[in-house]
ROLUM-994027 format. One record per residue (C-alpha): x, y, z. Coordinates in steps of 0.05 Angstrom, whole numbers, plus 32768, in hexadecimal, padded with zeros to 4 digits. Example, Ala and Ser with C-alpha at 12.3 -4.5 7.8 and 13.67 -1.06 7.14 Angstrom:
// ROLUM-994027
    c1    c2    c3
  80F6  7FA6  809C
  8111  7FEB  808F
This chain:
// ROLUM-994027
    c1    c2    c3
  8000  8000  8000
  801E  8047  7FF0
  8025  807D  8016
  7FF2  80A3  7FFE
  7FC6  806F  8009
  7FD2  8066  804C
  7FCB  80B6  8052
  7F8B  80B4  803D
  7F73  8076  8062
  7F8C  809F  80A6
  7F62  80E2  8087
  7F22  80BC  807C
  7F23  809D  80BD
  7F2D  80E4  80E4
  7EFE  80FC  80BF
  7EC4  80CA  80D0
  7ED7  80C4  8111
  7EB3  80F1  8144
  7ED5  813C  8151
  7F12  813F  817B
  7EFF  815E  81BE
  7F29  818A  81DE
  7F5C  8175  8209
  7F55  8194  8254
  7F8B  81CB  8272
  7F92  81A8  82B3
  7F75  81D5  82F1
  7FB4  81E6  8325
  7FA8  8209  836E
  7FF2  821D  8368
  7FDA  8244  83AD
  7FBF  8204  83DA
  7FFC  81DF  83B5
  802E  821D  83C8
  805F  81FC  8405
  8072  81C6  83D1
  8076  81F2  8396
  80A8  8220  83C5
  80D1  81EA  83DD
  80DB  81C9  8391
  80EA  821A  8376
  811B  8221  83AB
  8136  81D5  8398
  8145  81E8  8351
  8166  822B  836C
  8187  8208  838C
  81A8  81DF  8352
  81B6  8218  832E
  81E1  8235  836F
  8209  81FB  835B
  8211  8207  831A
  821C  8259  8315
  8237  8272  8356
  8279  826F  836B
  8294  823C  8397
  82A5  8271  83CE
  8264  828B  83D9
  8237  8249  83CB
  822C  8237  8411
  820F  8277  842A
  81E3  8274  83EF
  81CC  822A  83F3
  81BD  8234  843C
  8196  8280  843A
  816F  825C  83FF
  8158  8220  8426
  8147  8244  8463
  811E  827A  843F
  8100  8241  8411
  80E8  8214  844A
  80D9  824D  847C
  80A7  8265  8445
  8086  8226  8434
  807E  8221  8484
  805B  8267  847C
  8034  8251  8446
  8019  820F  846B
  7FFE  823A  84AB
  7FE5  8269  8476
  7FBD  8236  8458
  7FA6  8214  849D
  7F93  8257  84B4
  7F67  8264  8473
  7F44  8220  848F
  7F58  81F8  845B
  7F71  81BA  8490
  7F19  81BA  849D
  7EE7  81DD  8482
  7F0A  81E8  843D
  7F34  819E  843A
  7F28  818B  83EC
  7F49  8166  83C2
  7F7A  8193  8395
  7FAC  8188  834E
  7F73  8162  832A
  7F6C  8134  835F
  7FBD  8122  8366
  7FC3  8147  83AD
  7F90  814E  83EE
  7F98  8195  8417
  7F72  817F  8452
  7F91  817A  84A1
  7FBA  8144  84A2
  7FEA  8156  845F
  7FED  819D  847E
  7FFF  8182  84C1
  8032  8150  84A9
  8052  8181  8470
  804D  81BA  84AC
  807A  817F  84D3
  80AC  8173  849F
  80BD  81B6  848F
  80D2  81CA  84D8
  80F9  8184  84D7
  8117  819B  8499
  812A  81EB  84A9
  814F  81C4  84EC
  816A  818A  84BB
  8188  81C8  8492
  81A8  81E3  84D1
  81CF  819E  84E0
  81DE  81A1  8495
  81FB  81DF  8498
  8228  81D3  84DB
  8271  81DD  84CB
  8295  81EF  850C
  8294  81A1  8529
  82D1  818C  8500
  8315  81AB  8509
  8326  81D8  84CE
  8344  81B6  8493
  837E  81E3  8470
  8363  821D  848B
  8319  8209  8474
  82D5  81FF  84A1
  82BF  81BE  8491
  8278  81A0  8497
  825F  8153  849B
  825F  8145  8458
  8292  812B  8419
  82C4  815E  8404
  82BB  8141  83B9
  8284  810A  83B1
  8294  80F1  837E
  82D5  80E0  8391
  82EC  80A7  83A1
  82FC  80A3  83FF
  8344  80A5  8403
  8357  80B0  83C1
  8387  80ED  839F
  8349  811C  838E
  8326  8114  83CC
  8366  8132  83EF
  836C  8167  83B7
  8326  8171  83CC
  832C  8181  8415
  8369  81A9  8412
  8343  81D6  83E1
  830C  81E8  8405
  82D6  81C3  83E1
  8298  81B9  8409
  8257  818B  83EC
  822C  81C1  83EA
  81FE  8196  83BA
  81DD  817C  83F9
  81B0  81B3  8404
  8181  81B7  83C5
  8182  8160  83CC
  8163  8170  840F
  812D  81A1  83F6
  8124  8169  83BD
  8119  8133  83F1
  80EC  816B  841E
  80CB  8173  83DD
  80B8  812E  83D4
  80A4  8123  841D
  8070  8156  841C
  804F  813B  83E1
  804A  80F9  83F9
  801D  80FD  8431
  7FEB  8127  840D
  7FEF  80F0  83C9
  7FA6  80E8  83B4
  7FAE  80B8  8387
  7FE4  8072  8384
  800E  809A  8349
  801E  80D0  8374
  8035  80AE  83A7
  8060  8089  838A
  8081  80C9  8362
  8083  80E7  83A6
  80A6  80AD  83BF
  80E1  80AA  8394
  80EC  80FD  8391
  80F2  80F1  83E4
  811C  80AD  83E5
  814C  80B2  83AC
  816A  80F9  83CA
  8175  80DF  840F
  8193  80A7  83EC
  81C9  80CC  83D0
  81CD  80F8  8414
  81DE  80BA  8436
  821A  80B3  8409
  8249  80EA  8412
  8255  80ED  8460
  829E  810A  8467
  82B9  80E0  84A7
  82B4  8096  8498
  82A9  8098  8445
  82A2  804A  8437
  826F  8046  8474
  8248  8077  845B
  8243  8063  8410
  822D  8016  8431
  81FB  8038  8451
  81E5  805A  8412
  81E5  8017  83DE
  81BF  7FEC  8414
  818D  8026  841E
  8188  8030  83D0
  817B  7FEB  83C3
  8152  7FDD  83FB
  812A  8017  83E2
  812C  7FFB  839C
  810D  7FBF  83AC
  80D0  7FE3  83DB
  80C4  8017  83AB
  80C1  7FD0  8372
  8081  7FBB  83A5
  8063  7FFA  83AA
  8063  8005  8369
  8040  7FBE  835B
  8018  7FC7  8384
  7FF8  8006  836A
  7FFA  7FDA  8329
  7FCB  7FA6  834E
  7FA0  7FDB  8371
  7F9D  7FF7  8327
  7F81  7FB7  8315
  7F52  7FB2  8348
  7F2D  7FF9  8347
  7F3C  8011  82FC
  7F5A  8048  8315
  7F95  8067  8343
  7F68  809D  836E
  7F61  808A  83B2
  7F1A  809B  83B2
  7F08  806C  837A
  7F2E  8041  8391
  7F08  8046  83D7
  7EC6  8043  83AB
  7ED0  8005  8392
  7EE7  7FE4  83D1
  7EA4  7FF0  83F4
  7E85  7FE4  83B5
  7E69  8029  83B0
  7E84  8035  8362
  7E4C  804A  8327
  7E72  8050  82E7
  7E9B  800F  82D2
  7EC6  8010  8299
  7EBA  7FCA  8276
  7F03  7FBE  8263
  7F0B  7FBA  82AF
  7ED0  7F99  82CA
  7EE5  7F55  82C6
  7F23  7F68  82FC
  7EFA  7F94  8323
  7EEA  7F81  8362
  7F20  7F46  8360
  7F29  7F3E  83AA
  7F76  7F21  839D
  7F8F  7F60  837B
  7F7B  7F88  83B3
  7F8F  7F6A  83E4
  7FD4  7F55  83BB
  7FD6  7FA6  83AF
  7FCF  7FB3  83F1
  7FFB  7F94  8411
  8033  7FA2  83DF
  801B  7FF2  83E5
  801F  7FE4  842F
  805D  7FC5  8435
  8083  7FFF  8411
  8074  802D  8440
  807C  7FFD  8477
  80C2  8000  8456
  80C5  804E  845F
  80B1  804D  849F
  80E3  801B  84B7
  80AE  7FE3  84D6
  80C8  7F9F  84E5
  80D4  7F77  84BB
  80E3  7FB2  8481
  8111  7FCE  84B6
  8154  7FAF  84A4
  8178  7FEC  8480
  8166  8021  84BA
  819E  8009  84EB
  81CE  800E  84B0
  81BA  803B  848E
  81AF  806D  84D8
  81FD  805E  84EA
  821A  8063  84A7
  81FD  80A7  8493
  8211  80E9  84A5
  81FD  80F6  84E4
  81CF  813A  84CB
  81AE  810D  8496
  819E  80DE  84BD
  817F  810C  84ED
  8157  812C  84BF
  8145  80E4  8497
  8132  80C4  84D5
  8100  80FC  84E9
  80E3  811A  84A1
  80DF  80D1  847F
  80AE  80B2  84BD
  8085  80F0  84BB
  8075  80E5  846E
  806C  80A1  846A
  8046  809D  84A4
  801A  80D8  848D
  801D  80AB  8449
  8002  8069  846F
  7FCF  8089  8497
  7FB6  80A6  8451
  7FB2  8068  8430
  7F90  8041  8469
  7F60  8075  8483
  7F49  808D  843E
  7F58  8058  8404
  7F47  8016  8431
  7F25  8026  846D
  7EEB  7FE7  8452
  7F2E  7FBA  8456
  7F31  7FCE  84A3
  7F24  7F80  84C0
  7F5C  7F68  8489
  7F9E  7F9E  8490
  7F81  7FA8  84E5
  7FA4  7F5F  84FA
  7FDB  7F65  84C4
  7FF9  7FAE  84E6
  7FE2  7F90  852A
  8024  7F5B  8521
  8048  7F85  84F7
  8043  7FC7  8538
  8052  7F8B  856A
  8099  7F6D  8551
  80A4  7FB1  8541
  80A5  7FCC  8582
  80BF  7F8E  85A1
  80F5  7F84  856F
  8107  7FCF  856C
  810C  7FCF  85C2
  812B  7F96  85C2
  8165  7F90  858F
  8177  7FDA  85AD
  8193  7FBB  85EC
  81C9  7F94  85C6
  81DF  7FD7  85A6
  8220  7FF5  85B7
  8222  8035  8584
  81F3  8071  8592
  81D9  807B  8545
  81C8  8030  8545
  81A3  8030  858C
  817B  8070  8574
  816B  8050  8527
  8150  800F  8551
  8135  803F  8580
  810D  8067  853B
  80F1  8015  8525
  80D6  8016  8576
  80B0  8051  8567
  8097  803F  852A
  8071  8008  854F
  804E  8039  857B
  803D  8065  8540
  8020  802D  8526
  7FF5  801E  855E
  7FDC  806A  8557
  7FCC  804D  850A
  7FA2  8010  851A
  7F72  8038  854A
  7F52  8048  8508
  7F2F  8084  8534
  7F36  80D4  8527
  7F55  80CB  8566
  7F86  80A0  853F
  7F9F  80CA  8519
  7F9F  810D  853A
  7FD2  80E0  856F
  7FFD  80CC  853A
  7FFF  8110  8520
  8019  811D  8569
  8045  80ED  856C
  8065  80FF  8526
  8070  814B  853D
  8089  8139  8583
  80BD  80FA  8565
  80D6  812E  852C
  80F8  815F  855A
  8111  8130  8586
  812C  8107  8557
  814E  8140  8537
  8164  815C  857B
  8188  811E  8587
  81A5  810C  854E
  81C6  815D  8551
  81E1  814B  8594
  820E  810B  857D
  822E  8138  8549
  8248  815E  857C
  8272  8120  85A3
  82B2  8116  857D
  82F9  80FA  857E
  8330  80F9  854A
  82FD  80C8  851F
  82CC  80FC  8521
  8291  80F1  853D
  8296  80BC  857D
  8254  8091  856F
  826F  8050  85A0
  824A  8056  85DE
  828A  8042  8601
  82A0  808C  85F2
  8261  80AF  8611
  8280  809B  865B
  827C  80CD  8687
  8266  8103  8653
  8237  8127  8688
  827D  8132  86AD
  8299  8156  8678
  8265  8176  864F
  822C  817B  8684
  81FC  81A3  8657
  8201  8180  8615
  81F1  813C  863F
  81B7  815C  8665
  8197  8169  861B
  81AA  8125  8601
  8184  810C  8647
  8144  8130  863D
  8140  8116  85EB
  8150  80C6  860D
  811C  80DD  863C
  80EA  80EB  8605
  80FA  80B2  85E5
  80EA  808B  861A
  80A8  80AB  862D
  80BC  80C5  8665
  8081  80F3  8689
  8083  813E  867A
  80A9  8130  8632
  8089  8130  85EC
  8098  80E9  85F0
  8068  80D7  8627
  8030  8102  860B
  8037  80E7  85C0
  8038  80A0  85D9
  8000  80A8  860A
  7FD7  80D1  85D1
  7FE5  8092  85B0
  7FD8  8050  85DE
  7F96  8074  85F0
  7F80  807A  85A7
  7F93  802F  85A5
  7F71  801E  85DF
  7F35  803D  85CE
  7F38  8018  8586
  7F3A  7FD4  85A1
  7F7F  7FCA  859E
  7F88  7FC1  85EE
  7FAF  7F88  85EA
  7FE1  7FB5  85B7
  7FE9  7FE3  85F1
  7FFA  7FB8  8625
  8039  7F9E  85F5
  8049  7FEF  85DF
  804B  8002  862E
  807B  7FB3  8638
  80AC  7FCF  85FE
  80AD  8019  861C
  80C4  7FF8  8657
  80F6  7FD0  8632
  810C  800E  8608
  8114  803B  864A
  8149  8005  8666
  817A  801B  862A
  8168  8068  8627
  8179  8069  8675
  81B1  804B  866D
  81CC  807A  8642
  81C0  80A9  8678
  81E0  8082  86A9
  8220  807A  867D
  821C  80C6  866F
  8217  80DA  86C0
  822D  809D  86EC
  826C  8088  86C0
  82B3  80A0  86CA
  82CB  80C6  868B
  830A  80AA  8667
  834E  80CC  866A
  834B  80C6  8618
  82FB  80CA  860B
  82DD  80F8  85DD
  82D4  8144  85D7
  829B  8175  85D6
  8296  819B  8597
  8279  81DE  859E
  8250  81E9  8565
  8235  8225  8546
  81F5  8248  8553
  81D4  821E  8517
  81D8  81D9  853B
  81CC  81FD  857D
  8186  8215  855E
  816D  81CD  854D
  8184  81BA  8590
  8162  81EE  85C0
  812A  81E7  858B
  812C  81A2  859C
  8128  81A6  85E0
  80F4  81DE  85EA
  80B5  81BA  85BC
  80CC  8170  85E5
  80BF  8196  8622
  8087  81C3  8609
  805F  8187  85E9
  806D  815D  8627
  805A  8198  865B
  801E  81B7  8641
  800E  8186  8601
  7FBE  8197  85F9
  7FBE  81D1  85C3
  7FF3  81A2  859B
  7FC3  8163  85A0
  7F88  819D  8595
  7FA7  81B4  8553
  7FB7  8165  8542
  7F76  814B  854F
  7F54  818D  8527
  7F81  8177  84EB
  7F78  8126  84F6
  7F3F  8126  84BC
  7F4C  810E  847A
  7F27  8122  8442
  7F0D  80F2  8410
């Protein structure tokens, strides 16, 4: 057949065929969808930093961009809570790709504090002693180059500083405030990797300790790999199922609520095995995230093999999403699958918080006691989750603010206990530290304190906000074993304390850094909201439980 022929064959079928309609300009609310759209802007500023200021000045510039940037998109969240859109105006925004109700602006409000403090503990550079006349900060002179070798040492003595790290955190902040507020499977799985596969690379380039750190990174990228493999199946699955990736059709056709079938899909429709395949695959990814047994192997590894400011920030900023992510999914997508994921997270929150309490005892470096400590507390989140109650999730919304700054907090404070490694992480060096540094192991008392629930801490009011919800969902039985492993998990916080107070300090143990007034901010900030939410907690769980409705 020529190709005229075909020509005309292609002409004569557009013209029978009905009239092209006109394609759609999608409909943006670039206002209710502002904090993200700041924090991505001041990403790709960021970027260009890199790539057209001079080496000299880049620092200064990364770090006034990221503060403005995130202190902004903070300004525009309380803008939009105050214009009532966590209540009465909650809708579902971006052609149905993002929700703007309570708990997004809650949980992005959350993650942008944790991520103005993360930039602080990024930006520290008076812990190390000066290299060739240089202030250094925790991360790779060169990353790219390869630990020990020629150009890394041409490196330090030059000056150079990774000051690539700050637009990958706004990326990964970026990411992480999407990802709570995904509407539909798609999203949420975009969200995912804009969040993961920064903090993989942040992981990476720790200065102190190269080869450690780029372990930590490979086992965290593949171990992410493979979760984000499930997730994304499962969305496949759940595609399957519902004939489409909106939660709320999604939720439709699982209580069997849906009008309009297509017919290429109503054969798998309503296939019970693809949606509950799909769900636990969706499930199990952020399980991953979250660091739940058993998706919790990389967090020890991955916790001690990081810089220490990353893996502050990680461990506080990456719960907070995928929590906010989970709660999403199970509270709006699948809440008619209640009596088949309810016993599944029951087991799952129960090794967790055994495992996490337990395994902690046997651990003799700080940043691996406080990443088994973060899979402990994980397990009470979870019990907040299973209440399946308002109450439920205004707690864990509690819970997420109050762990985020202590976490944080802590994590600050063991940057600032060094020897001629760097930073002294083996508990065997913290003898005696409240001898020599009293203040610094007063603070890192009242953060083990938290963690351990301790009365008149954030700790104690998160976790009671949160066995109460439990309780009062059914989940008794769940409490009694939470309240067993806080006892467990106090035994090891305490006796940090104990080391820190009762121990005699060694003639050659470590020093106190004296940092500057950017790691002393996340600190104090630390302290005051774990004594504030643990002293007079009631407007905090006010403002939670006001912002613990989803809207569908």
């Amino acid at each position: 057949m020529s190709a005229s022929a075909v020509h005309s064959l292609w002409t004569t079928a557009a013209t029978a065929a009905e009239p092209i309609s006109k394609i759609d300009a999608p409909k943006i609310e670039y206002a209710q969808l502002s904090p993200t759209l700041i924090v991505i802007g001041a990403a790709v500023v960021g970027v260009l930093v890199e790539a057209f200021v001079p080496r000299k000045s880049r620092y200064y510039a990364q770090v006034f961009v990221a503060v403005v940037a995130l202190t902004a998109a903070f300004s525009a969240v309380v803008a939009l809570a105050a214009s009532g859109y966590g209540t009465t105006k909650a809708h579902i925004a971006a052609m149905g790709a993002i929700a703007v109700d309570g708990p997004a602006l809650f949980l992005q409000g959350t993650i942008l504090l944790a991520g103005i403090l993360g930039v602080f503990t990024f930006a520290e550079r008076r812990l190390d002693p000066e290299a060739h006349g240089n202030r250094v900060d925790a991360f790779a002179a060169q990353a790219s180059s390869v630990p020990g070798s020629d150009s890394e040492k041409a490196a330090v003595k030059a000056g150079f500083t990774t000051t690539e790290v700050f637009p990958l955190l706004l990326f990964a902040i970026s990411g992480m405030l999407v990802f709570p507020s995904a509407n539909d499977l798609l999203t949420l799985f975009v969200a995912l990797e804009v969040f993961s596969l920064p903090l993989y690379l942040l992981c990476a380039v720790a200065r102190r300790k190269r080869l450690m750190s780029q372990e930590a990174a490979v086992k965290y990228f593949l171990l992410g790999a493979f979760a984000s493999a499930f997730t994304l199946f499962g969305i496949a699955l759940l595609y399957g199922y519902a004939g489409s990736v909106s939660y709320a059709t999604i939720a439709h056709v699982v209580d069997g609520t849906v009008t309009n079938v297509d017919p290429a899909l109503a054969g798998t429709m309503g296939n019970d095995v693809l949606l509950l395949m799909g769900m636990a695959l969706v499930v199990m990814g952020l399980l991953f995230k979250v660091g739940a047994v058993p998706f919790h192997m990389w967090t020890p590894d991955v916790y001690q093999g990081a810089p220490t400011p990353v893996t502050g920030f990680m461990a506080a900023a990456t719960k907070v999403a995928a929590f906010g992510a989970l709660l999403r999914l199970l509270y709006v997508v699948l809440p008619g699958m209640r009596w088949d994921w309810r016993p599944v997270m029951w087991a799952v929150a129960i090794v967790t918080m055994l495992g996490g309490a337990i395994v902690a005892i046997t651990q003799t470096d700080i940043k691996r006691l406080l990443a088994y400590s973060s899979i402990a507390h994980a397990g009470f989140i979870l019990a907040g989750v299973i209440a399946t109650s308002p109450d439920g999730v205004s707690s864990v919304l509690f819970y997420l603010g109050a762990y985020s700054f202590v976490t944080i907090g802590a994590f600050a404070v063991v940057t600032l206990v060094r020897d001629a490694g760097g930073e002294a992480t083996h508990l065997s060096k913290w003898a005696g530290l409240g001898r020599r540094s009293p203040l610094v192991a007063a603070v890192f008392a009242v953060f083990l304190l938290a963690f351990a629930g301790i009365p008149l801490t954030s700790g104690f009011a998160g976790k009671f906000a949160v066995f109460r919800a439990a309780a009062e969902g059914g989940a008794g039985v769940l409490v009694v074993i939470g309240v067993i492993s806080s006892a467990i998990a106090a035994f090891f916080y305490i006796r940090v304390i104990v080391l820190m107070f009762f121990s005699e300090p060694k003639p050659d143990g470590p020093t106190v850094a004296v940092p500057s007034p950017l790691t002393m901010t996340a600190i104090a900030a630390g302290v005051a909201v774990t004594l504030v939410l643990g002293v007079a907690p009631q407007y905090f769980l006010n403002l939670a439980s006001q912002a613990g409705v989803f809207v569908r």
